[in-house]
C-alpha positions as CSV (number, residue, x, y, z in Angstrom):
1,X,21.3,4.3,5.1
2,X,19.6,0.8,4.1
3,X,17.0,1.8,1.0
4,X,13.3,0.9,1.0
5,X,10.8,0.3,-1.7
6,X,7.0,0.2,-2.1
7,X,4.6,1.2,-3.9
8,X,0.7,1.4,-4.3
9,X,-2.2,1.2,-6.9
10,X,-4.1,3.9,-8.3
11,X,-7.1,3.6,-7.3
12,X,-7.6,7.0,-6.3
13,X,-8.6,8.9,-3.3
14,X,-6.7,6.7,-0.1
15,X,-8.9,4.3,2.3
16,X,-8.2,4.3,5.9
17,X,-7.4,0.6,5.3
18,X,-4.3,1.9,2.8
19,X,-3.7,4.5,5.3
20,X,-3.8,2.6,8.5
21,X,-2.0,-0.4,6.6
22,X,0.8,0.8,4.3
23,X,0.7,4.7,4.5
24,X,1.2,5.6,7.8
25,X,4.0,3.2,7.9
26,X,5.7,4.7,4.7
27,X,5.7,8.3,6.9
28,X,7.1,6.8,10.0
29,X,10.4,5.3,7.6
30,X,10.9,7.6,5.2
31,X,12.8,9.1,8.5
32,X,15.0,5.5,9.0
33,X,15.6,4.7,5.2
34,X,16.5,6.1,2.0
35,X,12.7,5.5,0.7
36,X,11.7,5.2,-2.7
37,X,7.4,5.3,-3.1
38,X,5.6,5.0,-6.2
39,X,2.4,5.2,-7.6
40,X,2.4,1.9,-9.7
41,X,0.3,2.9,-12.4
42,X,1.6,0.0,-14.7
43,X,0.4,-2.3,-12.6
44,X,-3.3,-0.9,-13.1
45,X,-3.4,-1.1,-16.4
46,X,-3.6,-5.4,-16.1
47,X,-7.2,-4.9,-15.9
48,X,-10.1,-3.2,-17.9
49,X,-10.1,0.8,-17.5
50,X,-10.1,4.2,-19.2
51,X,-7.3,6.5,-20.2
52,X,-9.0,9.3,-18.3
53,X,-10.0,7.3,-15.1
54,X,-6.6,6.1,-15.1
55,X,-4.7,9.9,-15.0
56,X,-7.7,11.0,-12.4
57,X,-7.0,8.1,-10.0
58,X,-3.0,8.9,-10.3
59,X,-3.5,12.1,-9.7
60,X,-5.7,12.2,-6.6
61,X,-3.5,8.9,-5.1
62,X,-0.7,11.6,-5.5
63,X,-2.6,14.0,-3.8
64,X,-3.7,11.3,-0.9
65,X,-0.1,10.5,-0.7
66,X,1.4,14.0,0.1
67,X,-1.3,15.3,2.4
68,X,-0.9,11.6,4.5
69,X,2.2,13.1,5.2
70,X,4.6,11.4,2.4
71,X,7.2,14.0,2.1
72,X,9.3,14.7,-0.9
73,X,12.2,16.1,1.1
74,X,12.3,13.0,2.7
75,X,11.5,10.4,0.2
76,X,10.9,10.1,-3.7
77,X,7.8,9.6,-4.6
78,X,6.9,9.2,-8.1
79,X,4.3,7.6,-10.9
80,X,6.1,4.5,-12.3
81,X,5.6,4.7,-16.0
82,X,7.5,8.0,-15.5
83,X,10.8,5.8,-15.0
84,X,10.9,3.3,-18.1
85,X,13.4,1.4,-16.5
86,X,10.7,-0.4,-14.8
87,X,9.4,-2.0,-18.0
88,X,12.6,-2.7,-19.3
89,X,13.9,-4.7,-16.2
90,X,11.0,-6.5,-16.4
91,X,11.5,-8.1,-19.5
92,X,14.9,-8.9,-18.4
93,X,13.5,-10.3,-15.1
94,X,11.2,-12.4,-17.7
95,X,14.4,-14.3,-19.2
96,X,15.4,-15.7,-15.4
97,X,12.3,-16.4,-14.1
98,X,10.5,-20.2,-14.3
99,X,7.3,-20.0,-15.2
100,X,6.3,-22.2,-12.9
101,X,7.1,-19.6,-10.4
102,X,4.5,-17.6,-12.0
103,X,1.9,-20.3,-12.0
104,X,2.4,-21.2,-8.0
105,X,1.8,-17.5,-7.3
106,X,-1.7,-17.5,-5.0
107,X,-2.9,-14.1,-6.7
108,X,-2.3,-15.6,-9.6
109,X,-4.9,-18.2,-9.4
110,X,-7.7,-16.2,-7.8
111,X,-6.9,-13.5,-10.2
112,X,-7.3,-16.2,-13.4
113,X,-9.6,-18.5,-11.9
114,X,-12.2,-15.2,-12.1
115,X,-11.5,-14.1,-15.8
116,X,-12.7,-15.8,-18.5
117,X,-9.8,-15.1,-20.9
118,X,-6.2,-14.4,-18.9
119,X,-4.2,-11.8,-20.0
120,X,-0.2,-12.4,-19.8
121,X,-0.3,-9.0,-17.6
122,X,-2.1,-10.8,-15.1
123,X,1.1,-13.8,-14.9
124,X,4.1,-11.4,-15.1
125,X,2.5,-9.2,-12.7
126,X,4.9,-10.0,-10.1
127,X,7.8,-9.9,-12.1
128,X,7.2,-6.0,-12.6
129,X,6.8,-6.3,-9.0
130,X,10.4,-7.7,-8.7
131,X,11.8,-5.3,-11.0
132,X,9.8,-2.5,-9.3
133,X,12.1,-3.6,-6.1
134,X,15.7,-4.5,-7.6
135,X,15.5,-1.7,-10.1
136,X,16.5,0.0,-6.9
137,X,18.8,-2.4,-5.1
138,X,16.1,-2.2,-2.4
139,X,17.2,-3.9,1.1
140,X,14.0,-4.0,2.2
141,X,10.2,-4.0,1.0
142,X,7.5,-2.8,3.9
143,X,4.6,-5.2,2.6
144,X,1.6,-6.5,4.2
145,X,1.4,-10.4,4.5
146,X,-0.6,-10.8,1.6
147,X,2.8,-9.8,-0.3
148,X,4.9,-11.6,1.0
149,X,4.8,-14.6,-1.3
150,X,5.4,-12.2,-4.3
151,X,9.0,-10.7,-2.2
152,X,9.9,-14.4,-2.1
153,X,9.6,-14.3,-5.7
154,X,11.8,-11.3,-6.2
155,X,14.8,-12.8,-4.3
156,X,14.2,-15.9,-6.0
157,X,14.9,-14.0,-9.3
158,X,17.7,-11.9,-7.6
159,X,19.2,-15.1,-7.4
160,X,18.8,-16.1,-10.8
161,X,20.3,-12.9,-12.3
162,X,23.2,-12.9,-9.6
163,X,24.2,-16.6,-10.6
164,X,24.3,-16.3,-14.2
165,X,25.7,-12.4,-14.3
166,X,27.6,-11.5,-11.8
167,X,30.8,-12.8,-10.2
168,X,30.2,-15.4,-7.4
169,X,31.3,-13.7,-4.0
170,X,29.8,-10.7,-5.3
171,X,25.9,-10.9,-5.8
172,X,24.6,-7.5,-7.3
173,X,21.1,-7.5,-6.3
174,X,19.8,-8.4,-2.8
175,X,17.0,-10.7,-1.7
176,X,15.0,-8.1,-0.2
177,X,14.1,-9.0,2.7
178,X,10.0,-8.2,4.2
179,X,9.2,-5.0,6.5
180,X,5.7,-6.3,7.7
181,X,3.7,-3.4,8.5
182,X,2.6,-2.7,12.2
183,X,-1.1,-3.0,11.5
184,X,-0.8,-6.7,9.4
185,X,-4.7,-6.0,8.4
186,X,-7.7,-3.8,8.7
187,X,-11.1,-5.6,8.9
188,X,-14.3,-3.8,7.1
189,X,-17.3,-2.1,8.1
190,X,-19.2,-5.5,7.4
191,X,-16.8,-7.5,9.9
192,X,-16.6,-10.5,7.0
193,X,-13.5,-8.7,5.0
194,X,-10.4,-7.1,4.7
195,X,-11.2,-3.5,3.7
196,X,-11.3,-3.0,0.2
197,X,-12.4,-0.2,-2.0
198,X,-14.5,-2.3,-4.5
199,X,-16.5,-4.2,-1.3
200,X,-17.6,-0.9,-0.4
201,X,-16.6,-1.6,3.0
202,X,-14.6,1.3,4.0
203,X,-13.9,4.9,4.8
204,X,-12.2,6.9,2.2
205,X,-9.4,9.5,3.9
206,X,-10.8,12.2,2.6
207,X,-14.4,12.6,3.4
208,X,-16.3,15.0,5.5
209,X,-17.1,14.1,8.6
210,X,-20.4,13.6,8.1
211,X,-19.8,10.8,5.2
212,X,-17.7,9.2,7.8
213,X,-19.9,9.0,10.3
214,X,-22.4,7.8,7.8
215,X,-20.8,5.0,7.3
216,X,-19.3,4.1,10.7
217,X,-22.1,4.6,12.4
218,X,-23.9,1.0,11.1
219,X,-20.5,-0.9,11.4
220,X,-20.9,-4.4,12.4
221,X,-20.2,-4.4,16.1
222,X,-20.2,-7.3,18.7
223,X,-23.1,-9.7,17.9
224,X,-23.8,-10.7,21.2
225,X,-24.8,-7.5,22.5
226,X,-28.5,-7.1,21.6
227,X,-29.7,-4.4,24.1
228,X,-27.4,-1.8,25.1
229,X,-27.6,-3.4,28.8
230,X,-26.0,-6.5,27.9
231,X,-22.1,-6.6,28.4
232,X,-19.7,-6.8,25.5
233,X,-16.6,-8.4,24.4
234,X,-14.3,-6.0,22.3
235,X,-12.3,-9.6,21.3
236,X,-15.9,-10.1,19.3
237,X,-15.9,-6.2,18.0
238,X,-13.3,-6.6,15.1
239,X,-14.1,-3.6,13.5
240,X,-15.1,-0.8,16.1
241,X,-12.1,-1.8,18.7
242,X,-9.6,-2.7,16.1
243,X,-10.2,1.0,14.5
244,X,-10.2,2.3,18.0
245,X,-6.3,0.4,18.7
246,X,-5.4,2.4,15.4
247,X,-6.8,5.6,16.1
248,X,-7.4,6.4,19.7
249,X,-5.5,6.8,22.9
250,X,-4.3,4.0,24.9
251,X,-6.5,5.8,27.9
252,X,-9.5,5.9,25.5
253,X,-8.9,2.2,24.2
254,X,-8.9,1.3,28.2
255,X,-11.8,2.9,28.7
256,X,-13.5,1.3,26.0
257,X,-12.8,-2.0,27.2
258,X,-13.8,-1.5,30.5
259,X,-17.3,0.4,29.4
260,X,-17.6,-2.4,26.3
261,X,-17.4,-5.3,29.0
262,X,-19.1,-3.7,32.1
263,X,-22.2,-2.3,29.5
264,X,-21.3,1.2,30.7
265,X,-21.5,2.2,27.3
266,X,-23.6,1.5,24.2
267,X,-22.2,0.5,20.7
268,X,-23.0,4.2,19.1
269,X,-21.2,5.4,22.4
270,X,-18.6,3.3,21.7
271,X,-18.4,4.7,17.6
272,X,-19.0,7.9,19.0
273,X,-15.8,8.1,20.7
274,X,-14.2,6.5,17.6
275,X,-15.6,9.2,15.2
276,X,-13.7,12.1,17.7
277,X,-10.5,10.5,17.4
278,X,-10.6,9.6,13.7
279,X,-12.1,13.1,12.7
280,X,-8.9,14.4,14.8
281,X,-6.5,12.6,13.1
282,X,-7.8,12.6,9.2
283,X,-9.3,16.5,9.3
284,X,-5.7,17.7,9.0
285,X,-4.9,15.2,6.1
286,X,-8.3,16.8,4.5
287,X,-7.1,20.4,4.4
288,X,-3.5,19.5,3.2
289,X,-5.9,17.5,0.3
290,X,-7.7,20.4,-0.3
291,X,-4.6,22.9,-0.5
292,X,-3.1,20.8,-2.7
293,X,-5.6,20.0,-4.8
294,X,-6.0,23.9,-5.4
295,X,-2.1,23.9,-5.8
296,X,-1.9,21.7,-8.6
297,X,2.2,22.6,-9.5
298,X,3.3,21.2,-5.9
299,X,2.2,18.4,-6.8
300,X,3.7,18.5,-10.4
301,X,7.1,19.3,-8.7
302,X,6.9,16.5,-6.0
303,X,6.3,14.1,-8.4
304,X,9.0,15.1,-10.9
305,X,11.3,15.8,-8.2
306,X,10.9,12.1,-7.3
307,X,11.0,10.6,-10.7
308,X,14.4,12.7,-11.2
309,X,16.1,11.0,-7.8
310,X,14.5,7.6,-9.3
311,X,15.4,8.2,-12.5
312,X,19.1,8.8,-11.9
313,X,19.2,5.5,-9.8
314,X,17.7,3.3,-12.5
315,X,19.9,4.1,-14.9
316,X,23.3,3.4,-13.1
317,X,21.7,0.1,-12.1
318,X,20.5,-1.0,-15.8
319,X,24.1,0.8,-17.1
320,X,25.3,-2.0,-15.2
321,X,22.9,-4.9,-16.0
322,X,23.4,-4.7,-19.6
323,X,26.7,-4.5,-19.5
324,X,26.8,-7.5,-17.6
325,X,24.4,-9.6,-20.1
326,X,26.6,-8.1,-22.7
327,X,23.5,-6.1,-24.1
328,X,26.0,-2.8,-23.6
């Protein structure tokens, strides 16, 4: 079975944007590939945060993870600092990889053209990315297309290692090769950005109904339509229909279009019928949450299960990698 790879901040509870574009995709191939998911928590520690912020956010990503419907008999799923094979592939990674790689990469440059003092996290960042990926001879990497240029890095540094370590007509690692996720990107609840967590333009996975609501309910809708008499265009409602194409019926997307257009419905009609679908979809993932949260060694379990199945992957492939580079 071909072997998959990705992983995700922690940043905490889960948005519908992560859900919608990354999550739901892990569930639907962790069925079709030997999938490996992690929590990347090295990765978080690039920027300013707290020890105890840090171990709440891992936690309660965990916790989004599993009641999303990641499952550990079907997957591993695991925090990353809890393989330190990560870290040490990295540096590896570091010796075959040209800096100027590093300085081309996009996030890079918005990344240090907003800090006032850069930290060498912030450059090697996709290397640990790369490593994150080989570590597990990974085939394939489901990414959205804001990753992709980082994937390109890791087959370019594949391709390093391979040439300098291992015999000619047998490459070790693979250039993994992009899974774009179904749903390429989520628009916000202001219409002007890709949902994100720190534009507070979202809808977190967990909340009641009534927080969601609260916050869909004053989503930017079509600009044209003024009075609810007026006729829409969903191709000009971003936010509501796109949402709608994620979470509703085909039937109910077709109706929405024909009301939207013919001015049969009203925006809040249009949201209303939104909320029911969403509220049907995410109230399950709620109560597996809140079972979970109240079971906190299932958790425990899941997660070391995973780092056990990662864990005893890792070390065959750096058993092999240093014995190659003659550092074994």
């Amino acid at each position: 079975m071909p072997r998959i790879f990705s992983g995700i901040q922690p940043s905490g509870e889960l948005h519908i944007g992560n859900y919608l574009g990354a999550i739901k995709n892990w569930v639907a191939l962790q069925a079709q590939y030997e999938s490996i998911f992690s929590v990347v928590d090295l990765h978080a520690i690039t920027v300013t945060y707290t020890p105890e912020d840090l171990r709440r956010r891992t936690r309660e990503m965990a916790i989004s993870l599993l009641a999303a419907g990641v499952d550990p008999q079907q997957c591993a799923l695991f925090v990353q600092s809890a393989v330190p094979e990560h870290a040490e592939l990295q540096w590896i990674f570091n010796t075959v990889t040209p800096l100027g790689e590093l300085e081309r990469q996009t996030q890079f440059k918005d990344k240090a053209s907003r800090q006032e003092q850069v930290m060498a996290g912030i450059l090697n960042y996709p290397v640990l990315q790369a490593a994150d990926i080989l570590l597990y001879l990974a085939d394939r990497v489901p990414v959205g297309e804001d990753q992709v240029q980082h994937l390109e890095l890791s087959r370019v540094i594949a391709r390093n290692w391979n040439s300098r370590f291992a015999p000619a007509d047998q490459p070790y690692f693979p250039e993994p090769q992009p899974q774009l996720t179904p749903t390429r990107r989520i628009v916000g609840l202001d219409g002007s950005a890709k949902m994100s967590k720190s534009l507070n333009n979202t809808i977190g996975l967990l909340e009641t109904p009534d927080e969601m609501w609260a916050k869909l309910r004053p989503a930017v809708t079509d600009p044209a339509r003024v009075k609810k008499s007026d006729p829409g265009s969903p191709d000009n409602c971003a936010v509501v229909f796109g949402l709608h194409k994620a979470f509703s019926t085909q039937e109910t997307v077709a109706e929405v279009e024909t009301k939207c257009r013919g001015a049969a419905w009203g925006c809040v009609d249009c949201k209303k019928a939104l909320f029911e679908h969403m509220n049907a979809e995410l109230t399950p993932i709620r109560s597996r949450a809140q079972a979970l949260a109240e079971q906190p060694r299932l958790v425990d379990d899941a997660l070391e299960s995973g780092a056990e199945k990662a864990r005893t992957i890792a070390r065959q492939t750096m058993a092999h990698v240093k014995e190659q580079m003659g550092l074994a």
